[in-house]
MARTORLUM-473524 format. One record per residue: x, y, z of N, C-alpha, C in turn; residue number from 1. Coordinates in steps of 0.2 Angstrom, whole numbers, plus 5000, padded with zeros to 4 digits. Each point is the difference from the previous one (the first is absolute). Example, Ala and Ser with C-alpha at 12.3 -4.5 7.8 and 13.67 -1.06 7.14 Angstrom:
BEGIN
REC  n_c1  n_c2  n_c3  ca_c1  ca_c2  ca_c3  c_c1  c_c2  c_c3  resi
REC  5066  4972  5039   4996   5006   5000  5004  5006  5000     1
REC  4998  5005  4996   5004   5006   5001  4996  5005  5003     2
% end
This chain:
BEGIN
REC  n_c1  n_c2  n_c3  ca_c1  ca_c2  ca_c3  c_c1  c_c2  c_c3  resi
REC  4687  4110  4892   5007   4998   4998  5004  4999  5006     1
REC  5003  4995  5000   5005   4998   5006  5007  5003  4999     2
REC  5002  5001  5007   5007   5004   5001  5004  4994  4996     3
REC  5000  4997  4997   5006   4994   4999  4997  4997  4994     4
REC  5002  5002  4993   4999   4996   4996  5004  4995  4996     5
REC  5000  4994  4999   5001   4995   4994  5006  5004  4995     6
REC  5007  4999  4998   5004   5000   4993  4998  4997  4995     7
REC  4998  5001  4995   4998   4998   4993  5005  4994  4999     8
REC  4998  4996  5000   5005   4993   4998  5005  5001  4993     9
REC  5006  4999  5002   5004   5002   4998  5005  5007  4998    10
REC  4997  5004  5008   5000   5005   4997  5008  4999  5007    11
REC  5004  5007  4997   5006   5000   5006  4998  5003  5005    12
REC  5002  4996  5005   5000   5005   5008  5005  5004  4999    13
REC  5000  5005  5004   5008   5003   5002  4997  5003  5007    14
REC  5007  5000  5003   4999   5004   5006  5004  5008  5002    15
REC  4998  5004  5002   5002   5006   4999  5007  5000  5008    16
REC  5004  5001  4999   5005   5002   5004  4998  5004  5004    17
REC  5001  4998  5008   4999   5005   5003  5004  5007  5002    18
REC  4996  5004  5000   5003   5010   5000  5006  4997  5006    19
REC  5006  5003  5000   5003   5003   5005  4997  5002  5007    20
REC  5000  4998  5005   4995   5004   5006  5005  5005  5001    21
REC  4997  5003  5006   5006   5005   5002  5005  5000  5004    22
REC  5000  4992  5002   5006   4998   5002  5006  4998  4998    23
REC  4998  4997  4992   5005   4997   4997  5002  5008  4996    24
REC  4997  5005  5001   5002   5007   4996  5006  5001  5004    25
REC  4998  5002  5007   5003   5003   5005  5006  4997  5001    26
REC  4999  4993  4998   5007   4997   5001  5006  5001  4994    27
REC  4995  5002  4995   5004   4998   4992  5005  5006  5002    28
REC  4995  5008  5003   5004   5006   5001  5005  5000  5006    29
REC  4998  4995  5005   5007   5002   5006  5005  4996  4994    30
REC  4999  4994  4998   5008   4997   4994  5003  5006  4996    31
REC  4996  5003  4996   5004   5003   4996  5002  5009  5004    32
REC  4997  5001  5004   5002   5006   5005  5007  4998  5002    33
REC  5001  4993  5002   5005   4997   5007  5008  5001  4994    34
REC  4996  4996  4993   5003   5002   4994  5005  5004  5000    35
REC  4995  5006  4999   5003   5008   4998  5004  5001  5004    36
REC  4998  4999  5007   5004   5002   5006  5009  4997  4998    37
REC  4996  4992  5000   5009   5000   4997  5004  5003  4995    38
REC  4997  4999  4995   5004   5004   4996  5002  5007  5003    39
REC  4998  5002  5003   5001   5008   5004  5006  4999  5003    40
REC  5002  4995  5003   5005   4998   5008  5004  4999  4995    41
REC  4998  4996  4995   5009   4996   4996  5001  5007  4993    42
REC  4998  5005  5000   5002   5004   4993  5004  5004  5005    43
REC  5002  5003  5007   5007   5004   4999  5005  4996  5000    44
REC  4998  4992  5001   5008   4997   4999  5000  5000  4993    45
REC  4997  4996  4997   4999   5000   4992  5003  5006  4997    46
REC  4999  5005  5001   5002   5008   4996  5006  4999  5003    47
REC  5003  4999  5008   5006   5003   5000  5006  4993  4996    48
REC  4997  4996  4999   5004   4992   4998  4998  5002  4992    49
REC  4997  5004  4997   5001   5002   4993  5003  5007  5000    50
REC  5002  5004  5006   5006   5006   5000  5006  5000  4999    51
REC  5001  4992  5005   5009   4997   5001  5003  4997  4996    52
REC  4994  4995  4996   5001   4995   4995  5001  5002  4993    53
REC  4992  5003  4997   4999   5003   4994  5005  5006  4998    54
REC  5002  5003  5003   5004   5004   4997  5005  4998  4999    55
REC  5005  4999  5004   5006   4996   4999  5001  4994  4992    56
REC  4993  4997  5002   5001   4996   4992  4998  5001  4995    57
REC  4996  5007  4998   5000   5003   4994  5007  5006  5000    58
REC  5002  5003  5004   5007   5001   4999  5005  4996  4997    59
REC  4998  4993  5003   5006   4994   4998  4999  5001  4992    60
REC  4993  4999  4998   4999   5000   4993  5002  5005  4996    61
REC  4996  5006  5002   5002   5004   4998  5009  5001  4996    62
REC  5003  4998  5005   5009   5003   5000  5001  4991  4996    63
REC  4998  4998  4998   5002   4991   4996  4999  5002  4993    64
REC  4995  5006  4999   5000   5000   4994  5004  5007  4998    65
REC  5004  5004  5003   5004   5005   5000  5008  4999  4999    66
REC  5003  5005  4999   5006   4998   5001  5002  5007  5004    67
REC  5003  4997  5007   4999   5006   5005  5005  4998  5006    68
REC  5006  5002  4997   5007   4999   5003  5003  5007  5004    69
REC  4999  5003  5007   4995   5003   5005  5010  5006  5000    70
REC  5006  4995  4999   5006   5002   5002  5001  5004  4992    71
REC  4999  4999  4995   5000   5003   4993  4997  5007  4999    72
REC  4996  5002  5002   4997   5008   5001  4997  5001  4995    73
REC  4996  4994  4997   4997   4999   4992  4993  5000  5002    74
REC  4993  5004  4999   4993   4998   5002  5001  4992  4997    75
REC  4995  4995  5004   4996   4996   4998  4996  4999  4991    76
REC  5004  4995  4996   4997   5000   4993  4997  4992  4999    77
REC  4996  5000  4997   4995   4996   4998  5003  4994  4996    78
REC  5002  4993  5006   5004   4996   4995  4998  4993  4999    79
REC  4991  5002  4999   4996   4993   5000  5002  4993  5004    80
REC  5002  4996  4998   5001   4993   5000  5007  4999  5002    81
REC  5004  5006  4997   5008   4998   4999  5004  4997  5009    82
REC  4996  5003  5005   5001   4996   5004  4999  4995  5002    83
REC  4995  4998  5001   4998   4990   4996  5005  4999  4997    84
REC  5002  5000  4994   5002   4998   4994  5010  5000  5004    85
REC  5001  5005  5002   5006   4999   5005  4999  4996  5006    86
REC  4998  4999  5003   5000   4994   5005  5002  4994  4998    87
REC  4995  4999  4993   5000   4991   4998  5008  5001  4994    88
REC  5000  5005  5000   5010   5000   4996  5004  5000  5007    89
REC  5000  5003  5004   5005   5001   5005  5002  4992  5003    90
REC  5008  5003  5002   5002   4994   5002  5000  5000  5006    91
REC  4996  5003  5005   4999   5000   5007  4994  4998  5000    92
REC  4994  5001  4996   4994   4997   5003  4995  4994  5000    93
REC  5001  4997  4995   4999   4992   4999  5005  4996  5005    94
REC  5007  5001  5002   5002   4995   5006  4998  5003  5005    95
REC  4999  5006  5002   4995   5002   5007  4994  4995  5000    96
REC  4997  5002  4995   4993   4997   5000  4999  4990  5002    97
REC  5008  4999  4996   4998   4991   5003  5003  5001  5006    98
REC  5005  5004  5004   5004   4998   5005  4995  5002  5006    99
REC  4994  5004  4998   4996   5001   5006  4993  4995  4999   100
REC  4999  4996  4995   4995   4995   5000  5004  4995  5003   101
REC  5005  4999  4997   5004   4993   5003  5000  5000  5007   102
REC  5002  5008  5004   5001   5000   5007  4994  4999  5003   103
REC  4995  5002  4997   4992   5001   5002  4998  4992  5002   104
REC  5001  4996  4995   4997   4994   5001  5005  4996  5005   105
REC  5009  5000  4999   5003   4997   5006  4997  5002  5005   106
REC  4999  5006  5003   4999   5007   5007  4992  4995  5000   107
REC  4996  4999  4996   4992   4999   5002  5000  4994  5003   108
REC  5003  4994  4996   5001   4992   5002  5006  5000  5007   109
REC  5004  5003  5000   5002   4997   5007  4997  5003  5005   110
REC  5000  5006  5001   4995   5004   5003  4993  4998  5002   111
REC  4996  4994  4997   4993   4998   5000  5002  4995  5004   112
REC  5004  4994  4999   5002   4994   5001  5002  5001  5008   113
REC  5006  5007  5003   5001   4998   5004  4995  5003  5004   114
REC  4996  5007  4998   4996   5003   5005  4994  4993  5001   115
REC  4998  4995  4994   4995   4997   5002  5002  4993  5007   116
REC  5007  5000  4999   5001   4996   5006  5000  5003  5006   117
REC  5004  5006  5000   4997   5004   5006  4995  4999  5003   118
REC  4994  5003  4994   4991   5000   5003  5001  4992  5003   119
REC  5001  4996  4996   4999   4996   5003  5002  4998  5005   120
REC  5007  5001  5003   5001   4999   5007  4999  5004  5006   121
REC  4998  5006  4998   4999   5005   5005  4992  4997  5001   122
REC  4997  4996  4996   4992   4999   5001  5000  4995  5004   123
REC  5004  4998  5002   5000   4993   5006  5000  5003  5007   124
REC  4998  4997  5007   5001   5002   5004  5006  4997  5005   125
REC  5006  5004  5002   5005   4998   5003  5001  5006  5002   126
REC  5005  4997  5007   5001   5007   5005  5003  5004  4999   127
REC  4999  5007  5002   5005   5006   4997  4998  5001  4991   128
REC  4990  5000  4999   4999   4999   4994  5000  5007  4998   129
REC  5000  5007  5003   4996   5004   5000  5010  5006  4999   130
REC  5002  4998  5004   5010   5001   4999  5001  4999  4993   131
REC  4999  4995  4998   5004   4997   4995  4995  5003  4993   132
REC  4992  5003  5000   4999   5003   4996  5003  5006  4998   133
REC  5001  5004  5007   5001   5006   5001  5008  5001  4996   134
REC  5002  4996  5001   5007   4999   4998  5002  4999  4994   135
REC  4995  4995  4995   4999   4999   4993  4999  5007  4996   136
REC  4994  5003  5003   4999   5007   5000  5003  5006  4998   137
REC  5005  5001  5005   5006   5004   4999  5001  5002  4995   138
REC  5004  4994  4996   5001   5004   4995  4998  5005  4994   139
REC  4995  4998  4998   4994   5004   4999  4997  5006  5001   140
REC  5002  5002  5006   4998   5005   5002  5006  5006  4999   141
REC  5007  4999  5001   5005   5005   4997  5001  5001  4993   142
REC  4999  5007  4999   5002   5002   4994  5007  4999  4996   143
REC  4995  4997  4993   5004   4996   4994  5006  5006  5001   144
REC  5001  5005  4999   5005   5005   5000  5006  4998  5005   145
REC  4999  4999  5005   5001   4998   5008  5002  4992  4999   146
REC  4997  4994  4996   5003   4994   5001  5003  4998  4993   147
REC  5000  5006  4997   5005   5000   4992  5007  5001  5003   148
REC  5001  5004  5002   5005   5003   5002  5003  4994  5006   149
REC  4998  4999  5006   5001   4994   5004  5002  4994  4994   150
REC  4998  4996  4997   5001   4995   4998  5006  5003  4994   151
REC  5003  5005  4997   5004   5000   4998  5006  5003  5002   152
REC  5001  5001  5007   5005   5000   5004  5001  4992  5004   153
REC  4995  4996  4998   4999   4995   5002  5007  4995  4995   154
REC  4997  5003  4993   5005   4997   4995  5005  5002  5000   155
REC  5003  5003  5004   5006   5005   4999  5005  4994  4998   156
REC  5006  4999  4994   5006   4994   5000  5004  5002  5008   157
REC  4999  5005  5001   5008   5003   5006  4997  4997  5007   158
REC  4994  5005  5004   4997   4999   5004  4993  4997  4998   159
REC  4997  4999  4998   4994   4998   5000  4998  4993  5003   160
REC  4995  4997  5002   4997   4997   5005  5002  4992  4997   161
REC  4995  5002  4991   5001   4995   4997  5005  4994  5001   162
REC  5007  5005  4997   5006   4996   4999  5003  4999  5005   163
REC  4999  5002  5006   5001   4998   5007  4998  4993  5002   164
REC  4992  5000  5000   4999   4994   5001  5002  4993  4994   165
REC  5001  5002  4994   5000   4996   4995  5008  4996  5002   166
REC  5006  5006  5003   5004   4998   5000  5002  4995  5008   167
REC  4997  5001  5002   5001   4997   5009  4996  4995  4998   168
REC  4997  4998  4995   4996   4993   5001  5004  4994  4995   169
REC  5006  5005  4995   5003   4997   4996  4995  4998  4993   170
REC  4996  5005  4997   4996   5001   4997  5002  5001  4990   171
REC  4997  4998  4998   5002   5002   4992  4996  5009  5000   172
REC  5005  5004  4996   4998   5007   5001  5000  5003  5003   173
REC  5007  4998  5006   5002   5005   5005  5004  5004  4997   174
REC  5003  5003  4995   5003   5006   4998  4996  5003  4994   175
REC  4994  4998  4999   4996   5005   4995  4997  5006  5002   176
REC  5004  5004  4994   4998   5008   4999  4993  5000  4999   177
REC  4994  4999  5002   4994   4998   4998  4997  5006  4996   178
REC  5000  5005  5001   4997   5005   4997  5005  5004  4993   179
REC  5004  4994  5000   5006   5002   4993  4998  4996  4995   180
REC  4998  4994  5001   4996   4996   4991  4992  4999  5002   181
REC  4997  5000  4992   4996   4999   4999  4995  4994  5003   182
REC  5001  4995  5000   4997   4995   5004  5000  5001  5006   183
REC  5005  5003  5004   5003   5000   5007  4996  5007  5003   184
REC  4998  5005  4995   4996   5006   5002  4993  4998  5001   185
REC  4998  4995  4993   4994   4999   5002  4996  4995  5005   186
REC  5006  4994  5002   4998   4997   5007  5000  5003  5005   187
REC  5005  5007  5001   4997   5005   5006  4994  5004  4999   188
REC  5002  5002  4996   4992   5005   4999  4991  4995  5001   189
REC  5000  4993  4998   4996   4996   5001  4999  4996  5009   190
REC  5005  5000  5003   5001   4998   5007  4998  5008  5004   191
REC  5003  5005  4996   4997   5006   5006  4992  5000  4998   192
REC  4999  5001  4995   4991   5001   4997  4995  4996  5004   193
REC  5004  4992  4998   4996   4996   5004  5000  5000  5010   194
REC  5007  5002  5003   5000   5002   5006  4993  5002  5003   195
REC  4999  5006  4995   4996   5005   5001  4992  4999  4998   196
REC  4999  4997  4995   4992   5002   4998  4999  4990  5002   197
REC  5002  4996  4999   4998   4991   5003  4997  5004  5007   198
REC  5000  5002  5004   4996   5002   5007  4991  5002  4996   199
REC  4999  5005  4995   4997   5003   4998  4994  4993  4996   200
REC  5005  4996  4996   4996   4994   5000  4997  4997  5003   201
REC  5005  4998  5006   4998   4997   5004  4993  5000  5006   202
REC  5000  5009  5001   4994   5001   5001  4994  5001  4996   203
REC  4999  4999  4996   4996   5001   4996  4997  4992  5000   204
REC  5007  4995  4999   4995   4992   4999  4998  4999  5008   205
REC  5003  5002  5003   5000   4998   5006  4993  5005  5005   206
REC  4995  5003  4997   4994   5002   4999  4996  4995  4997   207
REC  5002  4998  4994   4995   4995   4995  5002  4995  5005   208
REC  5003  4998  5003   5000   4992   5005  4996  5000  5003   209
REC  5001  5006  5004   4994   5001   5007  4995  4999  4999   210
REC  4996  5003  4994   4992   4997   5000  4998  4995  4997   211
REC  5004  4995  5000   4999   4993   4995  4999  4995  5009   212
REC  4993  5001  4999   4997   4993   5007  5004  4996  4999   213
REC  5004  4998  5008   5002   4993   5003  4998  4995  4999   214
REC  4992  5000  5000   4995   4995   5000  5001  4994  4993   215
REC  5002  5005  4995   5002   4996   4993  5005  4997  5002   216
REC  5007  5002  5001   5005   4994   5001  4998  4997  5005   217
REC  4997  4998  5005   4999   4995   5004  4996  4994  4996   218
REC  4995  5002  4996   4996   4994   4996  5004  4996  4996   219
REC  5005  5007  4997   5004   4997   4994  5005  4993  5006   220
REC  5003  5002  5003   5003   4996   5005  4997  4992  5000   221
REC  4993  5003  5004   4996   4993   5001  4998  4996  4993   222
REC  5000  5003  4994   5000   4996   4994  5008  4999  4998   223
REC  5002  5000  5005   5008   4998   4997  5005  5002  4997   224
REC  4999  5006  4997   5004   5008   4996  5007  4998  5004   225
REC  5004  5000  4996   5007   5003   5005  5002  5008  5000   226
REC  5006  5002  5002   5002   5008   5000  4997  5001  4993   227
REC  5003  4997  4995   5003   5001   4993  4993  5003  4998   228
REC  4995  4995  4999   4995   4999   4998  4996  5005  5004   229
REC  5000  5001  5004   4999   5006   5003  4998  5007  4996   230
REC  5007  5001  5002   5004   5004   4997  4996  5003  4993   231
REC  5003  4996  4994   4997   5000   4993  4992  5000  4999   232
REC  4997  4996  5004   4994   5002   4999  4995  5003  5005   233
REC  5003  5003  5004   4997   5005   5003  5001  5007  5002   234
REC  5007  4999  5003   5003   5007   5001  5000  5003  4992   235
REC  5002  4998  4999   5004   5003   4991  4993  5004  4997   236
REC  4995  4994  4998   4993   5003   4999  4998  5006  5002   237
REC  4999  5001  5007   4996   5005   5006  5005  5004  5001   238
REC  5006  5001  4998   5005   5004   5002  5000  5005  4991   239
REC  4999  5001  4996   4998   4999   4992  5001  5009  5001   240
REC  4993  5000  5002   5001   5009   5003  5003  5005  5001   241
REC  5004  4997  5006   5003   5003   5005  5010  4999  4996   242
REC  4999  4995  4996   5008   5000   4995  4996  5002  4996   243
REC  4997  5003  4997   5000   5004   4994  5000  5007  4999   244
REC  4998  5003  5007   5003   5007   5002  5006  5002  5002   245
REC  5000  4993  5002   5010   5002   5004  5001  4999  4993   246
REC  5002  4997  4994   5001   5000   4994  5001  5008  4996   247
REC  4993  4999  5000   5000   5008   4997  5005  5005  5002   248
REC  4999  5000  5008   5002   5008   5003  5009  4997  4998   249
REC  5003  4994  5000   5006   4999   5000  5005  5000  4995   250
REC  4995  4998  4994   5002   5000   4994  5000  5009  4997   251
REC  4996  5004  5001   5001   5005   5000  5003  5006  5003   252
REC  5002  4998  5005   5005   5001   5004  5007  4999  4997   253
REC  5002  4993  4999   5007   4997   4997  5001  5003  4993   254
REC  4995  5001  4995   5000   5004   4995  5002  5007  4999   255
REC  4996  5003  5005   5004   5007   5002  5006  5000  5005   256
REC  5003  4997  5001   5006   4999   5004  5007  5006  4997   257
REC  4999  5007  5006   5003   5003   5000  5006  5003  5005   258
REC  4996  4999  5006   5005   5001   5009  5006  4994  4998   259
REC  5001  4995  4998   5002   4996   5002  5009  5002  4996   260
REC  4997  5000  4993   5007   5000   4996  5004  5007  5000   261
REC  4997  5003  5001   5001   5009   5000  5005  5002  5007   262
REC  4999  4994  5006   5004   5000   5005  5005  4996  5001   263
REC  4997  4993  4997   5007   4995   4999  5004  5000  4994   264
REC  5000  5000  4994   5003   5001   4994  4998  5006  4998   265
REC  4996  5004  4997   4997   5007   4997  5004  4997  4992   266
REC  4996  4993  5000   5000   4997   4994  5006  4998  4997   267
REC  5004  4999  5004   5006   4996   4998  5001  4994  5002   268
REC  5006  4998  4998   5005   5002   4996  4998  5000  4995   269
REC  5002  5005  4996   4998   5004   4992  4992  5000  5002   270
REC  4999  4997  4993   4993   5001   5002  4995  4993  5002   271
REC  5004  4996  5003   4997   4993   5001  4994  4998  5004   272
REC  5000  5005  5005   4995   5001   5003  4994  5004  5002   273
REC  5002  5003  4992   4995   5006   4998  4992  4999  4999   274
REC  4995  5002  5002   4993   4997   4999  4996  5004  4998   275
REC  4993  5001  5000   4997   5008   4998  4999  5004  5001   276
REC  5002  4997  5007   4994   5008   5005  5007  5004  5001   277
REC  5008  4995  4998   5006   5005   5002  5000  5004  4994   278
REC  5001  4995  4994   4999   5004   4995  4994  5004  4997   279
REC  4995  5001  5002   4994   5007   5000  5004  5004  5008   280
REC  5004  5001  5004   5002   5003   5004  5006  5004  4997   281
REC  5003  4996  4995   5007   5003   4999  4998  5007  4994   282
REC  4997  4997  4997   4997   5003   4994  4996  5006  5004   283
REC  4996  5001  5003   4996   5006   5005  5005  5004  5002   284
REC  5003  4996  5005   5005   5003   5008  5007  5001  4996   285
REC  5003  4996  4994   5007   5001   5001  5001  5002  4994   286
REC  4997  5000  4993   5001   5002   4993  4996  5007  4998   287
REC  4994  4999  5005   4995   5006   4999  4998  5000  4993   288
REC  4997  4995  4998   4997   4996   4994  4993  5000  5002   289
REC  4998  5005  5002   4992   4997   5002  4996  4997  4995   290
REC  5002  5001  4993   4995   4995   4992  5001  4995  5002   291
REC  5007  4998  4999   5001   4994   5000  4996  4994  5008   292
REC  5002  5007  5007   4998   4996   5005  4993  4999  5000   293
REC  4995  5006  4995   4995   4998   5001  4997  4990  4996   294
REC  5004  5001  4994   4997   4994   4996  5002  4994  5007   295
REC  5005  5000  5001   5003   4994   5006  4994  5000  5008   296
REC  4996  5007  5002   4998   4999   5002  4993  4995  4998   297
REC  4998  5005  4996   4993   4995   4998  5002  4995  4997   298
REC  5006  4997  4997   4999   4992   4999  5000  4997  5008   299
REC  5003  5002  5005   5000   4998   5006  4992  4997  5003   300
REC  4996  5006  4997   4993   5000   5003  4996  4996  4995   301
REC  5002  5000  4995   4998   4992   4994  4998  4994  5004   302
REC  5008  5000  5000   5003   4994   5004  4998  4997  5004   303
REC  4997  5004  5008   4998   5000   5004  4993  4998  5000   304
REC  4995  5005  4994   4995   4995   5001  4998  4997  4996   305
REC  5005  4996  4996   5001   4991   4996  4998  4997  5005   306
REC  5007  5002  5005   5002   4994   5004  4993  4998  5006   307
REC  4997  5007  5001   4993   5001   5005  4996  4995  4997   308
REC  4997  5002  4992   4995   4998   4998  5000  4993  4999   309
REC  5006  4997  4998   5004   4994   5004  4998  4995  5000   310
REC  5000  5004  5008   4999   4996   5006  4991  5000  5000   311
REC  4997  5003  5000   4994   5004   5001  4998  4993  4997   312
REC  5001  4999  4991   4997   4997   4997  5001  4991  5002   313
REC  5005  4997  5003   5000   4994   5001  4995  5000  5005   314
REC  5000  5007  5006   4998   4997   5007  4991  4998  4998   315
REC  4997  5003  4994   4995   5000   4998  4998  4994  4998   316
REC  5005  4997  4996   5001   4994   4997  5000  4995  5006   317
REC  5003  5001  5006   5001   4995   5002  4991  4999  5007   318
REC  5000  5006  4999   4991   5001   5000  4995  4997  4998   319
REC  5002  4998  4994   4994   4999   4996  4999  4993  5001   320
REC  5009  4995  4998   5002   4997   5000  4997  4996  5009   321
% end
């Protein structure tokens, strides 16, 4: 008989897979030891980021479904929904809720538009390039508490910087009391915000520029592209990323926008400038309504990851896409 014989015709070959040797074992166990290992490194941050977090939003809940007004000396009683069900009756929390979307989307569109011209200038090379970052920067860097406060001594009608300048240049709104109407508070409160966080933009695109190769717009050049053209189909594309996180972090930012009104109006005049994060503070800090505050928080954290999941979902889309 021979070591090798003939398949019966039409019979099926099959080939047996080869075993694992010991090296492809050895290796399978360094991956999932290397595994383990991580998981080992990232569970005490994990546990303490579910210490700081977790409790605090099951108490939010907890006290949403309660009626537990802390200044009344009455235990906490069990008032299901009736919270919910007062928010969407009340007459404070439906115009909170548009006047801080409305604020969110002006606050994200000027804020994007002017941070992305920034990146873009700061991305060029001219002298004194590294000054003139440093100096975009700034503001950024001081505390919202610290330039709330500055910009509205800024507005002051008597002294403030504003009407100063508005009035030596022979300007329309050199006598406006700006933090006294409703439109005039919320152009302040928009100009200080923006002050502040447009830097915060700006770095962020101003990172997605840096790593987009020169090499591509010099082609685009030689095939004749102008700026514009440029521009639109190149930067904009390969920059996609890098505006979609400054996005996220700024729109949920703007939403929760609480430093800002608390120091310049604390939600005035009346209630014009009232938002959620003032109105879930007043309800906590000032009426000691924690039921109530809790429902306003957790629609806050609803909200929040809408507006996340959002975002998440177009960036995916524009992925696939």
């Amino acid at each position: 008989m021979t070591a090798r014989q003939e398949a019966p015709a039409g019979a099926a070959v099959t080939t047996a897979a080869p075993a694992p040797g010991p090296r492809g074992g050895r290796r399978d166990s360094m991956l999932a030891a290397d595994r383990r290992l991580g998981y080992w490194l990232v569970a005490p941050t994990v546990i303490v980021l579910l210490a700081i977090t977790a409790y605090p939003l099951f108490y939010n809940l907890w006290n949403s479904f309660h009626h537990d007004v802390v200044t009344s000396g009455v235990p906490a009683t069990w008032g299901g929904v009736s919270n919910y069900q007062r928010m969407f009756t009340d007459n404070l929390f439906v115009p909170s809720l548009v006047r801080t979307l409305g604020f969110t989307v002006v606050s994200v569109a000027v804020e994007t538009a002017v941070g992305l011209a920034l990146a873009l200038t700061l991305n060029r090379a001219f002298p004194g390039r590294g000054l003139v970052r440093a100096a975009v920067f700034i503001p950024w860097a001081v505390p919202t508490v610290v330039s709330a406060q500055l910009w509205k001594n800024m507005f002051d009608p008597q002294n403030g910087f504003v009407n100063y300048i508005l009035t030596a240049l022979h300007l329309p709104l050199a006598h406006t009391t700006w933090l006294g109407g409703t439109w005039t508070a919320w152009a302040a409160i928009l100009v200080a915000d923006a002050w502040r966080n447009t830097p915060f933009m700006a770095i962020i695109l101003l990172a997605g520029l840096q790593v987009i190769p020169g090499d591509i717009y010099e082609a685009a050049r030689i095939d004749g592209a102008g700026a514009w053209q440029a521009f639109r189909r190149l930067t904009l594309p390969l920059l996609k990323p890098a505006l979609m996180v400054a996005l996220i972090f700024r729109t949920l930012q703007s939403f929760l926008i609480f430093d800002v009104i608390i120091n310049m109006t604390q939600g005035g005049p009346g209630t014009s400038t009232s938002v959620l994060s003032y109105l879930n503070y007043q309800a906590f800090l000032v009426d000691f309504d924690f039921g109530y505050g809790g429902a306003v928080a957790v629609a806050l954290i609803v909200f929040a990851l809408l507006i996340a999941a959002a975002y998440v979902r177009a960036f995916r889309t524009e992925q696939v896409l």
